[in-house]
C-alpha positions as MATLAB code, in Angstrom:
seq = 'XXXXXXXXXXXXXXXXXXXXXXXXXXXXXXXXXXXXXXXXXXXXXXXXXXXXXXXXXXXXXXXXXXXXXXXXXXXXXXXXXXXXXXXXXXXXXXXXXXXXXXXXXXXX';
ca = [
      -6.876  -14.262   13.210;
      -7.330  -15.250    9.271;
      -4.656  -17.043    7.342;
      -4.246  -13.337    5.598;
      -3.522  -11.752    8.768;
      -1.004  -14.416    9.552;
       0.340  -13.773    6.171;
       0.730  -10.275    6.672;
       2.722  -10.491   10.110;
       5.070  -12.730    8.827;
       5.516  -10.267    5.508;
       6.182   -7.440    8.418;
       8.392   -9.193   10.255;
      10.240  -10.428    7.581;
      10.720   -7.297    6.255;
      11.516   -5.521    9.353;
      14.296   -8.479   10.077;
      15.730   -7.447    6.427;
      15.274   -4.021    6.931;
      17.531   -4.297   10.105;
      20.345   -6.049    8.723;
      20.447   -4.497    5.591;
      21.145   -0.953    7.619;
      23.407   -3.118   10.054;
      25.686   -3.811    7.296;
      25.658   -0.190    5.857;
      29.725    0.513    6.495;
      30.577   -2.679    4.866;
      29.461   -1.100    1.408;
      32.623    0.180    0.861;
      35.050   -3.302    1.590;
      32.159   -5.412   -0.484;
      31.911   -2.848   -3.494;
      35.973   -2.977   -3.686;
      35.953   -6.929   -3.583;
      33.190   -7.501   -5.577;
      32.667   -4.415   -7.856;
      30.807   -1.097   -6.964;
      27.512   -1.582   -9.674;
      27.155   -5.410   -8.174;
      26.854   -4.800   -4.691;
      24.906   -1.303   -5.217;
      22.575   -2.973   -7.157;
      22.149   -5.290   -5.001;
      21.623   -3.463   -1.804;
      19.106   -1.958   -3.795;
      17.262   -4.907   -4.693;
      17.696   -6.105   -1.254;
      16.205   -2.906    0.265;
      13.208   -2.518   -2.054;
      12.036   -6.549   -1.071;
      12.366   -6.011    2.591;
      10.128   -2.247    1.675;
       7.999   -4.201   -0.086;
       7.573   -6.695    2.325;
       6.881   -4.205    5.726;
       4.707   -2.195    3.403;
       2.520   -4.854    2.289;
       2.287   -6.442    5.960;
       1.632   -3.270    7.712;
      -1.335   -2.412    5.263;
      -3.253   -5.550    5.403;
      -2.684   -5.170    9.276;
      -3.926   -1.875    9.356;
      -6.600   -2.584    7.149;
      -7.843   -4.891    9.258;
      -7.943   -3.512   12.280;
      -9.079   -0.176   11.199;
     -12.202   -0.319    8.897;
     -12.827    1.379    5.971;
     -16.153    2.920    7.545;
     -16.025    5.934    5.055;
     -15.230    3.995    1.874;
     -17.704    3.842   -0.735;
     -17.717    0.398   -1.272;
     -17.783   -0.309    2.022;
     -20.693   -2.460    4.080;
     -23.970   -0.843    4.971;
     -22.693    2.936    3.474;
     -25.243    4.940    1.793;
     -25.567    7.543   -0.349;
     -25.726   10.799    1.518;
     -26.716   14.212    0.682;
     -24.747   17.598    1.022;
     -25.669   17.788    4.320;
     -24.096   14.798    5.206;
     -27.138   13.131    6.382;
     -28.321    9.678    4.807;
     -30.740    9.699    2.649;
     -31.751    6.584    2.107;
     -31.493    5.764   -1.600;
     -29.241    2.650   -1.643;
     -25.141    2.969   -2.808;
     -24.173    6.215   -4.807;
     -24.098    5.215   -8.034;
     -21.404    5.836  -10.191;
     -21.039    9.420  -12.074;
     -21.386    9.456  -15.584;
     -19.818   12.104  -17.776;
     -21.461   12.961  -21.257;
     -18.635   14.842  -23.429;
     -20.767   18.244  -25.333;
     -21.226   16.993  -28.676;
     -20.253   20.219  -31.253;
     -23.764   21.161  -31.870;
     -24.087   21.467  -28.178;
     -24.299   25.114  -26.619;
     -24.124   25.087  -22.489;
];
């Protein structure tokens, strides 16, 4: 396991342990938003949700990345081009599509 695998469970745990108590402490919204002041602690929660979203996200991505490969990816290893019918033909990478704008003499 890579130090960016390790880096990724701990982003996914982390935000699955924030996740948790953020949602644990749902029904004390209302006692901290009359102590402290509605926008504060709203904005807050808010903050404090999107970090631990972030965080799982981001984790179980680079997890899934890795154990899944991109095998149909263009850019990944070993693909070549293929042709309509699916099959391979052989040529090397598929090169990137380039599109000429019609100039206004142009008549297609």
């Amino acid at each position: 396991m890579g130090a960016g695998a390790v880096k990724a469970a701990l982003a996914l745990a982390a935000g699955l342990v924030l996740l948790v108590v953020v949602f644990a402490n749902l029904d004390h919204l209302g006692e901290w938003a009359d102590r402290y002041g509605t926008i504060w602690v709203y904005l807050g929660y808010f903050l404090v949700l999107s970090i631990a979203g972030r965080l799982f996200w981001s984790g179980a991505d680079t997890l899934v990345a890795a154990i899944i490969p991109a095998r149909n990816h263009p850019d990944a290893p070993g693909n070549t081009a293929r042709d309509r019918s699916g099959q391979d033909s052989g040529d090397g990478p598929v090169p990137a599509r380039v599109v000429v704008p019609a100039g206004p003499g142009d008549r297609r």
